[in-house]
PDB file as gemmi writes it, atoms N, CA and C in Angstrom:
CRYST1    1.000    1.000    1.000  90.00  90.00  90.00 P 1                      
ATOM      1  N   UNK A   1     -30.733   8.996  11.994  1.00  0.00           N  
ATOM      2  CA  UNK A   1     -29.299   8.780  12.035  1.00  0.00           C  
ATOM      3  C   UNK A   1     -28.822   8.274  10.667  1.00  0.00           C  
ATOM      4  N   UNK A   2     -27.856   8.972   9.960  1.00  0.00           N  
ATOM      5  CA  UNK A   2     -27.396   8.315   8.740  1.00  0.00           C  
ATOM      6  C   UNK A   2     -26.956   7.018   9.436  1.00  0.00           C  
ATOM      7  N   UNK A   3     -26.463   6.342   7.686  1.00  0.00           N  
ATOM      8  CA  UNK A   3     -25.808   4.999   7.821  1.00  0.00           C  
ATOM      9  C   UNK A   3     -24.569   5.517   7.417  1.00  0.00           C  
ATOM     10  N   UNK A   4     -23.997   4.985   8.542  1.00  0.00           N  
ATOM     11  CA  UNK A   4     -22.503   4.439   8.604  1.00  0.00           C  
ATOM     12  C   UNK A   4     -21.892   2.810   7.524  1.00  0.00           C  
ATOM     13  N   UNK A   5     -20.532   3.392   7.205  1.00  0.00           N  
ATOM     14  CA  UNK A   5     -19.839   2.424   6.701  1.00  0.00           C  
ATOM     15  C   UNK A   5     -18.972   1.681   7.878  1.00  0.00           C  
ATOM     16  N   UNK A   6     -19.363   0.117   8.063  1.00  0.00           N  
ATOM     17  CA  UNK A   6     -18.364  -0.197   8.751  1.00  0.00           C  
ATOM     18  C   UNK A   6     -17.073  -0.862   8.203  1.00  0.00           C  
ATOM     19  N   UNK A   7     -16.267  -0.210   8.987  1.00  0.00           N  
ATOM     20  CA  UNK A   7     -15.006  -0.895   8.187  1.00  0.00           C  
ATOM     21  C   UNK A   7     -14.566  -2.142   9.199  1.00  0.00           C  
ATOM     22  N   UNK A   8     -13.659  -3.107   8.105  1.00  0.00           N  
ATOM     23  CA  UNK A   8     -13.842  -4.358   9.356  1.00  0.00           C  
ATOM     24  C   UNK A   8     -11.997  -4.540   8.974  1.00  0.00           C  
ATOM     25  N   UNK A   9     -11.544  -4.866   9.980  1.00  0.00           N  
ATOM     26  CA  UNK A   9      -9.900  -4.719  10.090  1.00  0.00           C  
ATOM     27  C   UNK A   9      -8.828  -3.481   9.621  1.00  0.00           C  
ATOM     28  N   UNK A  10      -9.621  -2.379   9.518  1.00  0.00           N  
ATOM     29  CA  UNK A  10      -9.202  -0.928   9.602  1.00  0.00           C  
ATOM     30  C   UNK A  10      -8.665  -0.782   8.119  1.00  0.00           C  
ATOM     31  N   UNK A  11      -9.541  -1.820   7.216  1.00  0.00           N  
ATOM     32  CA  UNK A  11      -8.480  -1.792   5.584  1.00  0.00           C  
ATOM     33  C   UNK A  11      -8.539  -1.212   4.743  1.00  0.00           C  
ATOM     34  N   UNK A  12     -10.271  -0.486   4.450  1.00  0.00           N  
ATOM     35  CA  UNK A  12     -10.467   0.661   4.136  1.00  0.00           C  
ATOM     36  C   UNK A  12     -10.413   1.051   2.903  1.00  0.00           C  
ATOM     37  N   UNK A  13     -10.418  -0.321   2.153  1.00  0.00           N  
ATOM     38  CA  UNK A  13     -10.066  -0.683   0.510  1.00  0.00           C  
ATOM     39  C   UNK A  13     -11.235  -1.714   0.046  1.00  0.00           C  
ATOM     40  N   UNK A  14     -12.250  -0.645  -0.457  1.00  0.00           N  
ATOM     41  CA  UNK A  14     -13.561  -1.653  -1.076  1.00  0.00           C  
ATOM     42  C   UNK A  14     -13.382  -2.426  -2.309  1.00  0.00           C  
ATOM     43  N   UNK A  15     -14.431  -3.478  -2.502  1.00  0.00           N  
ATOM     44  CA  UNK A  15     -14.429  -4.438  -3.356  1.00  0.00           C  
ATOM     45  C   UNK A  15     -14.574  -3.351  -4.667  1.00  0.00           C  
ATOM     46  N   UNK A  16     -15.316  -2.100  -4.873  1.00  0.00           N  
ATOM     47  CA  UNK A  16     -15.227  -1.077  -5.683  1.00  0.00           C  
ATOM     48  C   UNK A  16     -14.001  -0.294  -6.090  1.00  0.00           C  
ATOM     49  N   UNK A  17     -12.811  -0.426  -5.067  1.00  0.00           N  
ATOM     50  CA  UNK A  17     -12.089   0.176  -5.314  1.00  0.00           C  
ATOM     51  C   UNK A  17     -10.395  -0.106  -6.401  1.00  0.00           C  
ATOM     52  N   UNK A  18      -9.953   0.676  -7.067  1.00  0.00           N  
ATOM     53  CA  UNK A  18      -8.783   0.554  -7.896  1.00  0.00           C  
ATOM     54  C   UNK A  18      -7.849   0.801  -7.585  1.00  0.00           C  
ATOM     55  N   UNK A  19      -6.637   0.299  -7.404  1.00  0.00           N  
ATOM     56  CA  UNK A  19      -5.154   0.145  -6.840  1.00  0.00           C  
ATOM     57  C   UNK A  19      -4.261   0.636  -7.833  1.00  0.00           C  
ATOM     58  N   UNK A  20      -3.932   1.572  -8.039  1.00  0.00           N  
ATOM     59  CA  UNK A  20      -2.876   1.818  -9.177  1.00  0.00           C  
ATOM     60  C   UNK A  20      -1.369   2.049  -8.240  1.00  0.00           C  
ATOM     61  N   UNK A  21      -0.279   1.477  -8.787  1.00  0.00           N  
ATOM     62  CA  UNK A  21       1.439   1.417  -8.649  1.00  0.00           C  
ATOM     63  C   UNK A  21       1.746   2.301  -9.604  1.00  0.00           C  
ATOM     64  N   UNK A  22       2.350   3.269  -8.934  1.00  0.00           N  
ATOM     65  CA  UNK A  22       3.339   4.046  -9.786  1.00  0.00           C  
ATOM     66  C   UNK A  22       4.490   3.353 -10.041  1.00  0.00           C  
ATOM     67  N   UNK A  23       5.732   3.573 -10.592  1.00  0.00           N  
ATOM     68  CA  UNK A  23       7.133   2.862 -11.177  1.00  0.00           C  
ATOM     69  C   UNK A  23       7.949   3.452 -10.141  1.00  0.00           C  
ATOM     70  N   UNK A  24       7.687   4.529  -9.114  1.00  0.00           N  
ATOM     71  CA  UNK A  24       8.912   4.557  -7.919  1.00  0.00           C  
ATOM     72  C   UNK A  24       8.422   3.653  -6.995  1.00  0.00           C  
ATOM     73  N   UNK A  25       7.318   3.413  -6.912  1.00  0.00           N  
ATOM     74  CA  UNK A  25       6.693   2.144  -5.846  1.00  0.00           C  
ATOM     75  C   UNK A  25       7.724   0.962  -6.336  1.00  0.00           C  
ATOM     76  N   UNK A  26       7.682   0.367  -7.550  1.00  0.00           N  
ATOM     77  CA  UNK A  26       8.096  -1.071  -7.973  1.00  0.00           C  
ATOM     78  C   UNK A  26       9.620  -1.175  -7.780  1.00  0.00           C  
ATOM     79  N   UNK A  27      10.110  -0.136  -8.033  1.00  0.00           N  
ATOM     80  CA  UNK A  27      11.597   0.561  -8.240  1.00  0.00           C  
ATOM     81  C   UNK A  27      12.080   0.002  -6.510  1.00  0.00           C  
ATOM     82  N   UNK A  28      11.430   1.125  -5.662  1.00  0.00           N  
ATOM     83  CA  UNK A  28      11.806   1.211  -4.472  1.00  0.00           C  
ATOM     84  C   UNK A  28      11.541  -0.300  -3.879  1.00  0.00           C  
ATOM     85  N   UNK A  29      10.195  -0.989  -4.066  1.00  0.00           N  
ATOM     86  CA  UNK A  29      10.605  -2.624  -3.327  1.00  0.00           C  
ATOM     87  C   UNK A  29      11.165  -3.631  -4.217  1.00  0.00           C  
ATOM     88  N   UNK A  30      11.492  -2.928  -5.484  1.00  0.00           N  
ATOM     89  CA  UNK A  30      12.485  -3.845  -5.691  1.00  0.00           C  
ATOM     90  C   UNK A  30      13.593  -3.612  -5.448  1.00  0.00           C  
ATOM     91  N   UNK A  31      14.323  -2.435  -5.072  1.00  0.00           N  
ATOM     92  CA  UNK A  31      16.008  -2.246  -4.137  1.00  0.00           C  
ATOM     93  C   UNK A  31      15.956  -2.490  -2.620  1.00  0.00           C  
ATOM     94  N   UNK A  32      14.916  -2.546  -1.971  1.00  0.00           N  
ATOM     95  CA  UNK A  32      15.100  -2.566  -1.219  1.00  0.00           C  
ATOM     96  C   UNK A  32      14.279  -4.349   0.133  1.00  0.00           C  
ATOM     97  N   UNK A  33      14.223  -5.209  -1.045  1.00  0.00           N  
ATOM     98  CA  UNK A  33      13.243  -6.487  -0.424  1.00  0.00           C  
ATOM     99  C   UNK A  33      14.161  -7.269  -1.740  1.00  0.00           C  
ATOM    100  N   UNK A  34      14.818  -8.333  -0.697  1.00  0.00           N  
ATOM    101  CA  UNK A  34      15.337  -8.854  -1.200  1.00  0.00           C  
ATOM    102  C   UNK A  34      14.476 -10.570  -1.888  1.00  0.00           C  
ATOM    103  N   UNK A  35      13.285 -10.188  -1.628  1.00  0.00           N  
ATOM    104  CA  UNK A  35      12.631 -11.721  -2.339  1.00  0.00           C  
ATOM    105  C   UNK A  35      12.120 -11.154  -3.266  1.00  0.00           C  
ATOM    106  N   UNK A  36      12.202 -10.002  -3.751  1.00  0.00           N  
ATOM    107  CA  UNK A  36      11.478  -9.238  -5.262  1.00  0.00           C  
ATOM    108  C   UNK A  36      12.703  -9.076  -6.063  1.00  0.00           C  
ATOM    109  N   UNK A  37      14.005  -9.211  -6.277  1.00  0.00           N  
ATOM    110  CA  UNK A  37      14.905  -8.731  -6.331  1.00  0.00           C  
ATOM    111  C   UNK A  37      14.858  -9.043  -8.059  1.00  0.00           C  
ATOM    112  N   UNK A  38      14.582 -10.489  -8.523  1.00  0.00           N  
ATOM    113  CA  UNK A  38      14.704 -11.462  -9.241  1.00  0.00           C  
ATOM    114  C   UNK A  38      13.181 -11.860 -10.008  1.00  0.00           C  
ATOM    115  N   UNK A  39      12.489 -10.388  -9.578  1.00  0.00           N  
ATOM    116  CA  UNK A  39      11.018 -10.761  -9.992  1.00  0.00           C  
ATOM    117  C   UNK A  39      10.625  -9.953 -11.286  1.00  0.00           C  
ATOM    118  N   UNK A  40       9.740  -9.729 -12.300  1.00  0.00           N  
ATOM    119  CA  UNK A  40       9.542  -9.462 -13.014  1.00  0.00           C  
ATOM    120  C   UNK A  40       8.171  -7.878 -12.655  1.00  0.00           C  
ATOM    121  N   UNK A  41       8.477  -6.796 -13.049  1.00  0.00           N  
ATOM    122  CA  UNK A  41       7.626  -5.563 -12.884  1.00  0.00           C  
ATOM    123  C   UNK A  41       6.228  -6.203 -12.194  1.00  0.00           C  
ATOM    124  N   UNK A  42       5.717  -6.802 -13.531  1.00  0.00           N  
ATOM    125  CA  UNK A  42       3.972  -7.567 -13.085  1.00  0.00           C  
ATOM    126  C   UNK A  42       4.438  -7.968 -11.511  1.00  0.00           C  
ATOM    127  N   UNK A  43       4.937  -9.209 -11.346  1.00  0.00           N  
ATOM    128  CA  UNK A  43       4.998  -9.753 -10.673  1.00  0.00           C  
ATOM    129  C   UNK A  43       5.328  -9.140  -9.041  1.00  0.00           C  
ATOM    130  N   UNK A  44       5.811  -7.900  -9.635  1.00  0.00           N  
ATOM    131  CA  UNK A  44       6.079  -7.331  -8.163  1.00  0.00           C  
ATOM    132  C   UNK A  44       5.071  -6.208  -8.066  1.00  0.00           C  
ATOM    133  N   UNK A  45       4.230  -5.723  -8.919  1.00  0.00           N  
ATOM    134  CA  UNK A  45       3.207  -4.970  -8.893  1.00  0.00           C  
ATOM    135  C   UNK A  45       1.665  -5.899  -8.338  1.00  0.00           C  
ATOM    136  N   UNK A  46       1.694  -6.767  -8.622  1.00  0.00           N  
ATOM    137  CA  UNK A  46       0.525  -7.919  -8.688  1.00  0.00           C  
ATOM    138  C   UNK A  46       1.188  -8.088  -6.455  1.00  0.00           C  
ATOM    139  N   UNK A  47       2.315  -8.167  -6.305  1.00  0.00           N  
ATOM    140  CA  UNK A  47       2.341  -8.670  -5.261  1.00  0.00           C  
ATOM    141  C   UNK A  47       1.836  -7.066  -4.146  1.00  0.00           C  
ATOM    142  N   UNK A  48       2.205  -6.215  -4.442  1.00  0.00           N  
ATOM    143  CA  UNK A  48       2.462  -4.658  -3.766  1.00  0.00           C  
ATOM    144  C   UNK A  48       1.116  -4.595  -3.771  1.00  0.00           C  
ATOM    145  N   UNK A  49      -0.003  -4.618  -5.149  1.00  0.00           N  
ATOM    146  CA  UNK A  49      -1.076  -4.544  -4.923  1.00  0.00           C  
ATOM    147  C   UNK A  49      -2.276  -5.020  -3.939  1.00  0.00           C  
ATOM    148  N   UNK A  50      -1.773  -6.722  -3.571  1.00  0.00           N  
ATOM    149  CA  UNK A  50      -2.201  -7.471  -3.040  1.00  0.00           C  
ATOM    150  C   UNK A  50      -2.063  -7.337  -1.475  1.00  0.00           C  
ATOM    151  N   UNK A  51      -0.792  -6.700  -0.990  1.00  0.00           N  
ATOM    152  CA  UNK A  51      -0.478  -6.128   0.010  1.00  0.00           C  
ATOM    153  C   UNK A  51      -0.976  -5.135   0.650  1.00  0.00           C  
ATOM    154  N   UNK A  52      -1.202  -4.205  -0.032  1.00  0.00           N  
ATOM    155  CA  UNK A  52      -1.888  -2.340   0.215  1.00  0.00           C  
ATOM    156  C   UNK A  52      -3.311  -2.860   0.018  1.00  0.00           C  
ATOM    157  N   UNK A  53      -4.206  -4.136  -0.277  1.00  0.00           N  
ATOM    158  CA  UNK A  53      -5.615  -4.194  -0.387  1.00  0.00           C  
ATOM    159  C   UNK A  53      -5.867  -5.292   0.969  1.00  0.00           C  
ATOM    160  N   UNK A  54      -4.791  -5.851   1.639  1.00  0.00           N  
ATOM    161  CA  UNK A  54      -4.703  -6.207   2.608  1.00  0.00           C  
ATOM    162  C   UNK A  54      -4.392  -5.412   4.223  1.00  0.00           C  
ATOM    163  N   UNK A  55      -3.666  -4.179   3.900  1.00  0.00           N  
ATOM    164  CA  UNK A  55      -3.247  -3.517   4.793  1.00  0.00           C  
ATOM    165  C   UNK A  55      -4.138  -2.699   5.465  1.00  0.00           C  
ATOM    166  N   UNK A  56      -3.630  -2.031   6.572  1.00  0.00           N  
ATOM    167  CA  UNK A  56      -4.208  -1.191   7.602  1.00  0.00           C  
ATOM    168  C   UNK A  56      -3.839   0.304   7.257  1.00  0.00           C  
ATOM    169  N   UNK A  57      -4.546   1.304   7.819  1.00  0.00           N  
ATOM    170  CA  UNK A  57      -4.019   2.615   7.824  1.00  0.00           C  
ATOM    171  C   UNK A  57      -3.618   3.149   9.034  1.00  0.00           C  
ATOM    172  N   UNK A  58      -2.258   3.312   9.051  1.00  0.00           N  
ATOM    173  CA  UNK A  58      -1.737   4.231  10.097  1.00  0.00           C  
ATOM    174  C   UNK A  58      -1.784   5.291  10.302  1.00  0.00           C  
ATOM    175  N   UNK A  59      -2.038   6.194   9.455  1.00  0.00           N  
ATOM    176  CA  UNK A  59      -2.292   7.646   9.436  1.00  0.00           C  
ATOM    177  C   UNK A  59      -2.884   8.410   8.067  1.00  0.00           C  
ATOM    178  N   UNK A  60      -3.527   9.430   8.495  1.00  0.00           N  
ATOM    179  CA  UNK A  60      -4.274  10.292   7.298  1.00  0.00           C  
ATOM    180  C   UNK A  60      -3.564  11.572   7.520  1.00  0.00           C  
ATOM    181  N   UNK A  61      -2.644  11.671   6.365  1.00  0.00           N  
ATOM    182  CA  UNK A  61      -2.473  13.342   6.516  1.00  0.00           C  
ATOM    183  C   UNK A  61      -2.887  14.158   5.190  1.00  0.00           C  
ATOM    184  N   UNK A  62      -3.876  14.914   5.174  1.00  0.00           N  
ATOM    185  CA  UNK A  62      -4.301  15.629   4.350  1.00  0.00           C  
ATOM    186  C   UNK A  62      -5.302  14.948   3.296  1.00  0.00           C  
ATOM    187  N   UNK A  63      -4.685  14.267   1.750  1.00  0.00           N  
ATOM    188  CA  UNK A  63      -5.373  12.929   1.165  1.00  0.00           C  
ATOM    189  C   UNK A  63      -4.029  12.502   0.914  1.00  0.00           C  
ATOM    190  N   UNK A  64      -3.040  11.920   1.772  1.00  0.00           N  
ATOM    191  CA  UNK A  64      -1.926  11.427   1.875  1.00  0.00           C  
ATOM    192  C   UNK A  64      -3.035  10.017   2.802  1.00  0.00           C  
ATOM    193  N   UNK A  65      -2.577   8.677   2.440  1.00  0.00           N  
ATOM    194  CA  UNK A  65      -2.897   7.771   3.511  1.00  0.00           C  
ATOM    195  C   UNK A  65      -1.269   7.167   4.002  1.00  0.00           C  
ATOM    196  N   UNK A  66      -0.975   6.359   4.958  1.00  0.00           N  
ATOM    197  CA  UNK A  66       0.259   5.835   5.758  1.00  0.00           C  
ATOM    198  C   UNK A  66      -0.511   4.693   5.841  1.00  0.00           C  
ATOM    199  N   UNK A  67      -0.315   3.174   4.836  1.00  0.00           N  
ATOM    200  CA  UNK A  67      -0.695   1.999   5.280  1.00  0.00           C  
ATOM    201  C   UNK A  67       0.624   0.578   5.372  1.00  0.00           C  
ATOM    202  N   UNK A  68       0.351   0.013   6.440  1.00  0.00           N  
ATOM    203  CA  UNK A  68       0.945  -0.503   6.851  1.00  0.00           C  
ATOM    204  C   UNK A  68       0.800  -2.219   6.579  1.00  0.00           C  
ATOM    205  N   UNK A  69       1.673  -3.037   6.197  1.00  0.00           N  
ATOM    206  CA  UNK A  69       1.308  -4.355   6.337  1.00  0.00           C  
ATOM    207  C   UNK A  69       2.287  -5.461   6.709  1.00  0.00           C  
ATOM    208  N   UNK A  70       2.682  -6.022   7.941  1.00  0.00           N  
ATOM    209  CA  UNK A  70       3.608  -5.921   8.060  1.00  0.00           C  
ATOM    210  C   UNK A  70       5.270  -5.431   8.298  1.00  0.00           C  
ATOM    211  N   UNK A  71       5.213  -4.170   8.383  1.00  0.00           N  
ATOM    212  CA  UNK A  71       6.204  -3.309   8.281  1.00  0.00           C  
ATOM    213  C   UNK A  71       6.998  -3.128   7.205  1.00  0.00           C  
ATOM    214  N   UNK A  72       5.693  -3.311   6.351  1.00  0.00           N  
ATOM    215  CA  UNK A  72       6.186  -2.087   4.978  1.00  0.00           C  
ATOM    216  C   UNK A  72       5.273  -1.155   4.860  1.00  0.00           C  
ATOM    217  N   UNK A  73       5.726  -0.232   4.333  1.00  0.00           N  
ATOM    218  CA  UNK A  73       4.563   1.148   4.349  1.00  0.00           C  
ATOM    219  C   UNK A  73       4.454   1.252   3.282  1.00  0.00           C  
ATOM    220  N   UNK A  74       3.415   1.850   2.667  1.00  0.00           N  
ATOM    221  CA  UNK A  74       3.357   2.660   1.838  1.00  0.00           C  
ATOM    222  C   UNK A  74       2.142   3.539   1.758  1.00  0.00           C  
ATOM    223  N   UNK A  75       2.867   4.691   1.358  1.00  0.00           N  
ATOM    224  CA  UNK A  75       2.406   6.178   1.005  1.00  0.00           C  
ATOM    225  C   UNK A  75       1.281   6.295  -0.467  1.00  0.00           C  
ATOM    226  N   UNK A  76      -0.116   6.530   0.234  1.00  0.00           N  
ATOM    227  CA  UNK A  76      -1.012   6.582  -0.993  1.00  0.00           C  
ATOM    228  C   UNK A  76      -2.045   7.388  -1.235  1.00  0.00           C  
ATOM    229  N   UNK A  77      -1.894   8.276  -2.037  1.00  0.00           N  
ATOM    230  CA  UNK A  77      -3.174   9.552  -2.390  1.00  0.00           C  
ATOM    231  C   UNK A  77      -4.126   8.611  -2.725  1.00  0.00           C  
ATOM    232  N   UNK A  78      -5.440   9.259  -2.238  1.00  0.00           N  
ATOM    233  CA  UNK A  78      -6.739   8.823  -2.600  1.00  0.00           C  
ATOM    234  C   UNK A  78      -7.442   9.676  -3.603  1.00  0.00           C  
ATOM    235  N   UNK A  79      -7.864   8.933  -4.783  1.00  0.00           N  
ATOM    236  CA  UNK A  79      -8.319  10.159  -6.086  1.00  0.00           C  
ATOM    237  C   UNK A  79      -9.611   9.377  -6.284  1.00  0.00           C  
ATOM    238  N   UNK A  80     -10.556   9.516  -5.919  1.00  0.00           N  
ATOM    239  CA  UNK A  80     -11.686   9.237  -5.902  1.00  0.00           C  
ATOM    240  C   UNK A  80     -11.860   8.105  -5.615  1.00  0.00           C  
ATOM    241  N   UNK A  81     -12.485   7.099  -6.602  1.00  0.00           N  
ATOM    242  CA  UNK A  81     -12.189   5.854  -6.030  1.00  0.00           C  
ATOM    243  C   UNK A  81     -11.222   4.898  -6.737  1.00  0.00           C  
ATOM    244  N   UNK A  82     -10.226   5.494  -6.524  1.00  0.00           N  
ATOM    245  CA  UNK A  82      -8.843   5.179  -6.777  1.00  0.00           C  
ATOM    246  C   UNK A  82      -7.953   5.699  -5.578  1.00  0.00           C  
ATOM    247  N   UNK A  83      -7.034   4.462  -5.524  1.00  0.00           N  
ATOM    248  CA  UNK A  83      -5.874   4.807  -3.996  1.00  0.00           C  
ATOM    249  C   UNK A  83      -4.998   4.171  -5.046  1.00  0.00           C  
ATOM    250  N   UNK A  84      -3.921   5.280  -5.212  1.00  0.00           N  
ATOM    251  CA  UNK A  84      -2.572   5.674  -6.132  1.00  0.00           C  
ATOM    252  C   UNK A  84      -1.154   5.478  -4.878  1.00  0.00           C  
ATOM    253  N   UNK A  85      -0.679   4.485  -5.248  1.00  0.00           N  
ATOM    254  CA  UNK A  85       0.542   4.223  -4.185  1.00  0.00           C  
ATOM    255  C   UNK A  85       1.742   5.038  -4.677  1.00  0.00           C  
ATOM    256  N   UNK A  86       1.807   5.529  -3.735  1.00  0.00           N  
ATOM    257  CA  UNK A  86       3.169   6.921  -4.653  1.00  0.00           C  
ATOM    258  C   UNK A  86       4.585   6.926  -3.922  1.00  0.00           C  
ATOM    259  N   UNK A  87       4.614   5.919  -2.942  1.00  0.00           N  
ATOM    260  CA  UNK A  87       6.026   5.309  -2.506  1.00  0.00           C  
ATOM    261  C   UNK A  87       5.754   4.500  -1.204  1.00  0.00           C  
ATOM    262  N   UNK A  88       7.390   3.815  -0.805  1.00  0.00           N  
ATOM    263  CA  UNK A  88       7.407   2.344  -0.568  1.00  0.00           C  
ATOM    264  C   UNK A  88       8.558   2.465   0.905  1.00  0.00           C  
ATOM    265  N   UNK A  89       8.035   2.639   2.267  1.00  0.00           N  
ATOM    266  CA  UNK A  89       8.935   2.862   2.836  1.00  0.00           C  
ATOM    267  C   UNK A  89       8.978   1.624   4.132  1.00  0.00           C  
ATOM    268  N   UNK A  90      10.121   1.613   4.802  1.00  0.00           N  
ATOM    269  CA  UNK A  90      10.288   0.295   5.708  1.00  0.00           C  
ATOM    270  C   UNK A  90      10.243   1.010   7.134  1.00  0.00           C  
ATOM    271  N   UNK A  91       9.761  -0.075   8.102  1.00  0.00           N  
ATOM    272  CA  UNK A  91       9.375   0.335   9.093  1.00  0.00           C  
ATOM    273  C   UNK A  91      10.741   0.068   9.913  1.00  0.00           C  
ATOM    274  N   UNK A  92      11.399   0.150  10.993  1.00  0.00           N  
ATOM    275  CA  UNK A  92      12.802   0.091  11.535  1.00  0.00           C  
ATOM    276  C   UNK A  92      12.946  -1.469  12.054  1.00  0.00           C  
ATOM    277  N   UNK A  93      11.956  -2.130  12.164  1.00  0.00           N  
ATOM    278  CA  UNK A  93      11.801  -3.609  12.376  1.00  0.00           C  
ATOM    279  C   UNK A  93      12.484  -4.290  11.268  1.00  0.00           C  
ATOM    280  N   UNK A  94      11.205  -3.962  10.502  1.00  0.00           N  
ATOM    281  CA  UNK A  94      11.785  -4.399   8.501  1.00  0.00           C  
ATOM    282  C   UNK A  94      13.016  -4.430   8.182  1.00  0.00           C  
ATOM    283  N   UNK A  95      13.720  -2.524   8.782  1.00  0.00           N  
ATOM    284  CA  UNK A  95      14.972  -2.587   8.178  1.00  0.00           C  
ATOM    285  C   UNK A  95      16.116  -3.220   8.479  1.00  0.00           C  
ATOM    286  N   UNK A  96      15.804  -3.870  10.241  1.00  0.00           N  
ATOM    287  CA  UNK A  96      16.841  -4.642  10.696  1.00  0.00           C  
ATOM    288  C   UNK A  96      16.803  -5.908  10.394  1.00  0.00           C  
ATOM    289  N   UNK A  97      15.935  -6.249   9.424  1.00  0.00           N  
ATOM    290  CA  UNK A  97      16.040  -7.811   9.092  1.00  0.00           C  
ATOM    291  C   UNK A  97      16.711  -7.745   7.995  1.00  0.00           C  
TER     292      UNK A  97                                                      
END                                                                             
């Protein structure tokens, strides 16, 4: 029987792995989250990063991932071992707050 990887809280983001933010990611939570509003690029990239290496995956479509943290999403191609966040969307919970 091969060995299996277990994944532990569905997060799916190894200690090996690299987080890159595109500039519509930073763009989009910064118009749309009002405690980033007043924050500096780093500072809201350093936070987005920290988020998506915490989060869950809701869905796989194709090498599209759907991860979730809290009810923010974001949309992220997987390029080897790199997961590229390529946008920033709110869940209908999120948006009513």
């Amino acid at each position: 029987m091969p060995k299996m990887k277990v994944l532990r809280n569905n997060a799916n983001v190894g200690y090996g792995e690299k987080i890159v933010v595109k500039k519509h990611v930073i763009d989009r939570a910064k118009e749309r989250r009002v405690e980033l509003r007043n924050k500096s690029e780093f500072e809201i990239k350093k936070t987005i990063i920290n988020e998506i290496s915490k989060s869950k995956i809701v869905g796989i479509f194709g090498n599209e991932e759907h991860r979730n943290f809290y009810g923010k999403i974001y949309v992220c191609k997987r390029e080897g071992n790199t997961l590229v966040a390529v946008t920033y969307l709110m869940s209908k919970d999120e948006r009513k707050k």
